[in-house]
C-alpha positions in Angstrom: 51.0 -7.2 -15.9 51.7 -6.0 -12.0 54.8 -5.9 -10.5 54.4 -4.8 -6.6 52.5 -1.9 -6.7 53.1 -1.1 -9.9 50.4 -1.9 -13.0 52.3 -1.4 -16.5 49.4 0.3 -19.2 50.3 -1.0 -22.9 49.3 1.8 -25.4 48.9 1.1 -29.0 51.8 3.6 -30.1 53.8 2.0 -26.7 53.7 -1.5 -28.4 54.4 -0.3 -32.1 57.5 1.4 -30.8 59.4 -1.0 -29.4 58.6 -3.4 -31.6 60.1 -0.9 -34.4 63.1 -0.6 -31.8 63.4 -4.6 -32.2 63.5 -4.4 -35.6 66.2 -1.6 -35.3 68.3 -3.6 -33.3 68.0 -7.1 -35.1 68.8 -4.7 -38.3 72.2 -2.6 -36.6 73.6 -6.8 -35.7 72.6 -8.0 -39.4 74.7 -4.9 -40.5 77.7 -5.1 -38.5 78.2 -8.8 -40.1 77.4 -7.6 -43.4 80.3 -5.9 -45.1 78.1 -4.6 -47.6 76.1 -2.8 -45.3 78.4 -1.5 -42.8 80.7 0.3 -44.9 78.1 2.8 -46.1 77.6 3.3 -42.2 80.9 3.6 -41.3 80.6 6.5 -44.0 77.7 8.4 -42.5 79.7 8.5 -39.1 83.1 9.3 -40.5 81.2 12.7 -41.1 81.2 15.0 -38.6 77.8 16.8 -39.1 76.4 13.4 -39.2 78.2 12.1 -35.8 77.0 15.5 -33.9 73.2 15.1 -35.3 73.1 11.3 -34.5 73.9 12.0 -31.1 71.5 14.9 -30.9 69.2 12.6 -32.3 69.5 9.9 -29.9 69.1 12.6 -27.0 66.0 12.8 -28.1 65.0 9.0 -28.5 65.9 8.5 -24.8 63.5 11.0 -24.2 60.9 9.5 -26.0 61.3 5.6 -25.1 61.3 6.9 -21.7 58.4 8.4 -22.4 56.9 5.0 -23.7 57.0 3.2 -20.3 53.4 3.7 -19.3 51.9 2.0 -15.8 49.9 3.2 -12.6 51.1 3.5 -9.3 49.7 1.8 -6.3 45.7 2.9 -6.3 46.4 6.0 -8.5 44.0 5.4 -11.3 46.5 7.9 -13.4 48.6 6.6 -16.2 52.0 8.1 -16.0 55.3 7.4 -17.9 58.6 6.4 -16.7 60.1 10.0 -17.7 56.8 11.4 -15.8 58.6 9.8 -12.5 62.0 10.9 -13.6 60.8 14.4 -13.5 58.1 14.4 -11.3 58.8 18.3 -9.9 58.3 19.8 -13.5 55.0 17.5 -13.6 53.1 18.3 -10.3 54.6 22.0 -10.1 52.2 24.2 -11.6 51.0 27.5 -11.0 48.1 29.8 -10.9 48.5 31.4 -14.8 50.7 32.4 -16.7 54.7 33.2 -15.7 57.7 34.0 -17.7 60.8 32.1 -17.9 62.3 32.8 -14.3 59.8 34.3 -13.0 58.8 34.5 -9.2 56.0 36.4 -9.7 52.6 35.7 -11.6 52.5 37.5 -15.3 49.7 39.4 -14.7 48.3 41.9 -11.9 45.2 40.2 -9.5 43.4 41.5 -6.1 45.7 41.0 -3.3 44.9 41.2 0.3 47.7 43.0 2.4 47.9 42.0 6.4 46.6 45.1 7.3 43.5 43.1 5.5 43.3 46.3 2.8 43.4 45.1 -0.9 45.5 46.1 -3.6 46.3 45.2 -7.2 49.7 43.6 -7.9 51.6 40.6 -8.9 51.5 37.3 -6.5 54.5 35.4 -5.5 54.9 32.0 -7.4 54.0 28.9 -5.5 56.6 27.2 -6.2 59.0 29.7 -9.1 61.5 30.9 -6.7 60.5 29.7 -3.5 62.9 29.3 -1.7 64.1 33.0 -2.2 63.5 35.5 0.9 63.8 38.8 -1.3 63.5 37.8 -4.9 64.2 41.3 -6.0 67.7 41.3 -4.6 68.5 37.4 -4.6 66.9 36.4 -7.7 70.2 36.5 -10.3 72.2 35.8 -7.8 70.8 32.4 -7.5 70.6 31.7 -10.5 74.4 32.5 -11.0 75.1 30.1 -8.4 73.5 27.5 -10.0 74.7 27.9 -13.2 78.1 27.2 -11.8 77.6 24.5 -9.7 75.9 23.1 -12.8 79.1 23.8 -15.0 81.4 22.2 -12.4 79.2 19.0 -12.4 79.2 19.0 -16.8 82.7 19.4 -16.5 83.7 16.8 -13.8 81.0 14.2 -15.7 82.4 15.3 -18.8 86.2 14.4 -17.8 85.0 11.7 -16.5 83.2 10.1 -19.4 86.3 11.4 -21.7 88.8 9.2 -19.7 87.1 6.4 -19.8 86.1 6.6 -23.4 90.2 7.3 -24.1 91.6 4.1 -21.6 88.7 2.2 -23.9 89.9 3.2 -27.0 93.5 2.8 -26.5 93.0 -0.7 -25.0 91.0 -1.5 -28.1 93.7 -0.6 -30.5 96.6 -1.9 -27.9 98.2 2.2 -27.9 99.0 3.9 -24.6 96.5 6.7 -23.2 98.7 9.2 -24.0 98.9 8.7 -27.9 95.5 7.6 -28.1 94.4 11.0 -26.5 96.7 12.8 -29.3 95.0 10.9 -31.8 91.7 11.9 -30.9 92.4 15.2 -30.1 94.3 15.8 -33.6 91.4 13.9 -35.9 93.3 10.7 -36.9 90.8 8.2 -35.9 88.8 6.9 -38.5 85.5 7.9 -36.5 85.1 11.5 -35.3 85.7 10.7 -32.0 86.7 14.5 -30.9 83.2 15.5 -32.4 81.4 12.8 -29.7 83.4 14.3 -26.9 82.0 17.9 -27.6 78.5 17.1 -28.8 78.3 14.5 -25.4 79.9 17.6 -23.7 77.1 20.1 -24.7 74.7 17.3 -24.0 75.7 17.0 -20.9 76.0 20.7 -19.4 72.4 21.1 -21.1 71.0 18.4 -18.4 73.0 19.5 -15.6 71.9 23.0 -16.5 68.1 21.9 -16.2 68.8 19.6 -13.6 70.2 22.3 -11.2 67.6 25.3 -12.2 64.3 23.6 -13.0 64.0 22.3 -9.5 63.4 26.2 -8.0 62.5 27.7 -11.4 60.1 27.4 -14.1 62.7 27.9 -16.7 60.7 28.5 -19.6 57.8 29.8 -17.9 54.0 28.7 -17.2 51.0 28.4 -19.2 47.7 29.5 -19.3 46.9 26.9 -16.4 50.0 27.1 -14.9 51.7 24.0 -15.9 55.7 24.4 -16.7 56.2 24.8 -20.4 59.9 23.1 -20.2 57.8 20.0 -19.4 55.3 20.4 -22.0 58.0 21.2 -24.8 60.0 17.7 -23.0 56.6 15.7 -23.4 55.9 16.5 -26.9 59.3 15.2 -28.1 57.7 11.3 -28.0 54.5 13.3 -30.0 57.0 14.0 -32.4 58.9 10.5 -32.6 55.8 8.5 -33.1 54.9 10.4 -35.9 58.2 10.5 -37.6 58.6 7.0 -37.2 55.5 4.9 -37.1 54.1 7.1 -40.1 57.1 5.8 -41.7 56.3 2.1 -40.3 52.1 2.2 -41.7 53.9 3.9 -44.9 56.8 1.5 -46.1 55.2 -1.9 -47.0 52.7 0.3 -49.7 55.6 2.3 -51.4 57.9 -0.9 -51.6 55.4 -3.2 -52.9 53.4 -1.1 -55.2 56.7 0.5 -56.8 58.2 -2.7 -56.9 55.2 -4.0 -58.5 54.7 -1.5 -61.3 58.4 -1.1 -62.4 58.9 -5.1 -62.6 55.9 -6.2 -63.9 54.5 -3.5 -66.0 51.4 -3.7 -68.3 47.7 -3.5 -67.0 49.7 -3.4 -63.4 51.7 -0.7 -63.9 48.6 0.9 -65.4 46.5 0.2 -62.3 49.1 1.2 -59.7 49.7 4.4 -61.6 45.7 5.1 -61.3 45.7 4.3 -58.0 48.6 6.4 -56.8 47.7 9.7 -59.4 44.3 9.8 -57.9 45.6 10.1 -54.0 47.5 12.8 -55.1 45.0 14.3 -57.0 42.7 14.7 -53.5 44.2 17.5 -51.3 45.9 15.7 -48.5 44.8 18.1 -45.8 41.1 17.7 -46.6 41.7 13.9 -47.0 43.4 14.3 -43.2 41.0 16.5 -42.0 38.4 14.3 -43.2 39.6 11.1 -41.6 40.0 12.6 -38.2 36.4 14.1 -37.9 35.2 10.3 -38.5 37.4 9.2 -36.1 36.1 11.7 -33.4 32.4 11.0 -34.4 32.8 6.6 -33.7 35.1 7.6 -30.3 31.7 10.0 -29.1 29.4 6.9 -30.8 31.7 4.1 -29.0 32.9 6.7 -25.9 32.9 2.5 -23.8 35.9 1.8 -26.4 38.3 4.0 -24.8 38.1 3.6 -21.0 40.4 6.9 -20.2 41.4 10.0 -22.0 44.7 8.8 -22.4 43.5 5.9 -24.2 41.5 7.9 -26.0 44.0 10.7 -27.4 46.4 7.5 -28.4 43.6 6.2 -30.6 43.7 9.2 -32.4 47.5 10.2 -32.3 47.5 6.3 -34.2 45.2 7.1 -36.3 46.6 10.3 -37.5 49.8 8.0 -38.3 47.8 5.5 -40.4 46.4 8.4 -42.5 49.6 10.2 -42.9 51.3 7.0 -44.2 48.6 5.9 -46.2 48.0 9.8 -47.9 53.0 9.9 -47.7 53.6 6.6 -49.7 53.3 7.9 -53.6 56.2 10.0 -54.1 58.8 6.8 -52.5 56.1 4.1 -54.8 56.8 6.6 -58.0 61.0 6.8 -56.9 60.6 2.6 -56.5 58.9 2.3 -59.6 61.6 3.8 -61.8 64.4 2.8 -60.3 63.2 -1.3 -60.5 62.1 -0.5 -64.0 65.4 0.3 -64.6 66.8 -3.2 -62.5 64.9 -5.5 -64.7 66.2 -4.5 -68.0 69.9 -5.7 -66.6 71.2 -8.9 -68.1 70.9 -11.3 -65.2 67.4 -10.1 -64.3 66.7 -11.1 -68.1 68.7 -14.1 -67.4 66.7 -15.4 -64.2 63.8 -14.9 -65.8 64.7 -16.6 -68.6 65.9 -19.7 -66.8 62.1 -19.8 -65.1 63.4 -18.3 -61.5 59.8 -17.3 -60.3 58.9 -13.4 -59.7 58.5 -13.4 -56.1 62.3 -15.2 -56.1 64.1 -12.5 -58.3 62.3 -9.3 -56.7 63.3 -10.3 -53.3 67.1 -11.3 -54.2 67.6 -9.1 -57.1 65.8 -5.7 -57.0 64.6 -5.5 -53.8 68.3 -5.2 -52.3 69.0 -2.9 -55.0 66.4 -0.4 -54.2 66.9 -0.4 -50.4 69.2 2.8 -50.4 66.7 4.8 -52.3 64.2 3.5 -49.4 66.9 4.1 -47.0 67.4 7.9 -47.9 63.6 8.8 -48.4 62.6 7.3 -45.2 65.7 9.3 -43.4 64.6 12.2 -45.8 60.6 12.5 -45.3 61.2 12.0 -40.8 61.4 16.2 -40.3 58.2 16.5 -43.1 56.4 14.5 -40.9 57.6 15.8 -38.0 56.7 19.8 -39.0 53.6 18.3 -40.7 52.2 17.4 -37.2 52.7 20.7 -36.0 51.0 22.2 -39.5 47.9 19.7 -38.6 47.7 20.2 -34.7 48.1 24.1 -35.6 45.1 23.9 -37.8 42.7 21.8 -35.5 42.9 18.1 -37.2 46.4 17.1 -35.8 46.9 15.1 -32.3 44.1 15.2 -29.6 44.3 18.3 -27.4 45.2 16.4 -24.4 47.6 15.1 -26.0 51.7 17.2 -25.3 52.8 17.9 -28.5 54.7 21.1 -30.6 52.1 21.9 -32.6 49.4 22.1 -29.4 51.8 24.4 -28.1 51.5 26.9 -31.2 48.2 26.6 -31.8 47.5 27.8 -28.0 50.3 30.0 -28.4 48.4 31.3 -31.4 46.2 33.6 -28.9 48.7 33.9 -26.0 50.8 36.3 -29.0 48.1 38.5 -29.0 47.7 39.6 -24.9 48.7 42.6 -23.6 51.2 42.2 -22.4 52.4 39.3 -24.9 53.3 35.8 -23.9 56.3 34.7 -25.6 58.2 32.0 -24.3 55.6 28.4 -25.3 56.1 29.7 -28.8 59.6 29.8 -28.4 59.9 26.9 -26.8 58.1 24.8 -29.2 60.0 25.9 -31.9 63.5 25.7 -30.3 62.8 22.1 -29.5 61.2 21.2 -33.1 63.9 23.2 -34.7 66.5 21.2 -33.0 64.8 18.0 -33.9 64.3 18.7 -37.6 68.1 20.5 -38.1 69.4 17.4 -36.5 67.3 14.9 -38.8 68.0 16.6 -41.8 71.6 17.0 -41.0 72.0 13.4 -40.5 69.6 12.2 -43.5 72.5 14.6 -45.8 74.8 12.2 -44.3 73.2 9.3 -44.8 72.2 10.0 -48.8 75.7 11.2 -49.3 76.9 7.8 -48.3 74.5 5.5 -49.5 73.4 7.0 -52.9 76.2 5.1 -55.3 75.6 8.2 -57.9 78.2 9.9 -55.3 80.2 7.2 -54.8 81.0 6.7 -58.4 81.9 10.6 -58.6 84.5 10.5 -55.0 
């Protein structure tokens, strides 16, 4: 499809996304109409923890479905995203080698020619870290000082702004004046943490403006190996991380729901078969079973190279792959969960009573136990995101993860891997990848506590 000069690309994991974002949204306007169902939410964000991680969370998402936008420009052949344009000086800035965070010199001593035309050993001035800086030596923190403020100023006034509007919206929702809603915020006596959004937004917010104002004359978290900004790699792998938390999750569900469903309901010889089936998976090593998967993949993509016309195309093949495998090798433990729990269901009377008045199988486990098992679904799915998340990294560490080409957190150790051991040592990609991932999984598992703690009716009964 071409719009001007502009040629959108359709990846495999670009399509499966937003479709799953559909699905999201046709599922958040079911719920809102559904009493049922939006109480238990209304829990999750009455909790704090869990209104502070959901917003981290969906930091994170806008990152990613940015991300997802792929297309060419003009009679570029590249593929670039939508977030690629949005920070296109963090893209095309890169360096020699290596250089730490704020540098404006290279990491490591070369051959320089003086004007006098002698040579000497010593570090080179950054091509683009620093810049703009006639003595780096004396102007270097000074700058950066600078910037940090002007960057706090603009958080701040963006900040006050959103706050005010968010206060005149909330107190011409409930018909109060500005004044008392703003004490009701402020004290906690709104039903939804609204006092948590304003600070978690606010923190949100001076962290862009932050980047915004120093990554345009800095590398803030240093180069790599070929010189290409690390901030940008560590910003890129956050949709590496997204697709596999989530369309794992999608390849994943329709096994564990049917099979469990299937062998607590019915029972018997299928029971029995599903029980084989499922004991044997987990009997194979899932690593091997991973490892072996991707080395067939990477044998029919050298076989078939006229398959995949670019290396882009190529390194989503596999990063869709490796999702397929994980949920097909991730789906026993929620199947064995399912199969209990609807074992249990169909011993109640009016299962026994539908089933007893002829109401056909496919009838009672789609209006009885499937609806009953859904917050057990709900909780793992929430539950098993940061696994899959730190098991890409685990996999991509040990070789059989994403393709190398491909930005992700667990590239970024596995090259840090020999970066650790230079003299002197590089640092700062390690730490970045793990500051990034660590955020990612402590806001996931943050809001899948607040998520089980409301849906899981074992609590319920005890509040």
């Amino acid at each position: 499809m071409t719009m001007g000069t502009i040629q959108f690309a359709f990846l495999w994991t670009d399509i499966l996304i937003f479709i799953l974002v559909a699905a999201i949204a046709v599922f958040v306007i079911y719920t809102i109409k559904h009493k049922h169902l939006r109480d238990p939410w209304k829990r999750v964000f009455q909790r704090r923890l869990g209104m502070a991680a959901f917003l981290v969370l969906m930091a994170y998402v806008c990152v990613g479905l940015l991300d997802s936008v792929h297309y060419k420009k003009g009679d570029n052949p590249e593929i670039i995203s939508l977030f690629d344009d949005l920070v296109g000086g963090l893209r095309t800035r890169e360096e020699k080698s290596y250089s730490a965070p704020f540098a404006t010199h290279l990491f490591a001593k070369e051959m320089m020619e003086r004007a006098d035309g002698s040579r000497v050993r010593g570090y080179p001035r950054l091509q683009y870290g620093g810049a703009h800086l006639q003595d780096p030596h004396k102007d270097k923190w000074a700058d950066i000082t600078q910037r940090v403020l002007q960057a706090v100023l603009l958080a701040l006034i963006a900040w006050l702004l959103f706050s005010a509007l968010m206060i005149l919206w909330l107190a011409r929702r409930k018909q109060q004046t500005w004044r008392s809603m703003l004490s009701s915020v402020w004290h906690g006596k709104e039903s939804l943490p609204w006092k948590v959004v304003l600070v978690t937004l606010g923190l949100l917010i001076l962290f862009m403006a932050l980047l915004l104002q120093l990554s345009t004359h800095y590398h803030v978290l240093g180069t790599d190996k070929v010189g290409q900004d690390v901030l940008y790699q560590s910003l890129k792998s956050i949709r590496t991380g997204l697709v596999i938390g989530t369309l794992t999750t999608l390849f994943m569900l329709p096994f564990a729901i049917a099979l469990g469903i299937m062998a607590g309901y019915f029972r018997g010889w299928v029971d029995d078969v599903i029980q084989y089936l499922y004991t044997t998976l987990n009997s194979i090593p899932g690593v091997l079973l991973i490892a072996a998967a991707v080395l067939m993949l990477q044998v029919y993509m050298s076989n078939h190279p006229d398959q995949f016309g670019d290396v882009i195309s190529r390194a989503d093949a596999r990063l869709l792959f490796l999702c397929l495998i994980l949920g097909v090798t991730s789906w026993t433990g929620l199947c064995r969960l399912l199969r209990g729990e609807a074992m249990k269901i169909s011993q109640v009377e009016y299962i026994q009573a539908a089933n007893a008045f002829g109401v056909g199988h496919l009838r009672v486990i789609s209006r009885h136990i499937l609806p009953n098992v859904m917050h057990i679904v709900l909780i793992a799915v929430v539950l098993d995101f940061s696994g899959l998340v730190l098991a890409e990294a685990v996999l991509s560490y040990v070789g059989v993860g994403v393709d190398p080409t491909t930005n992700s957190w667990g590239n970024m150790i596995n090259s840090a891997r020999l970066e650790m051991a230079r003299e002197p040592m590089v640092w700062w990609s390690l730490i970045a990848a793990f500051s990034f991932m660590f955020m990612l999984v402590l806001a996931a598992n943050l809001f899948s506590d607040a998520v089980r703690d409301a849906f899981d009716p074992r609590l319920q009964r005890q509040q």
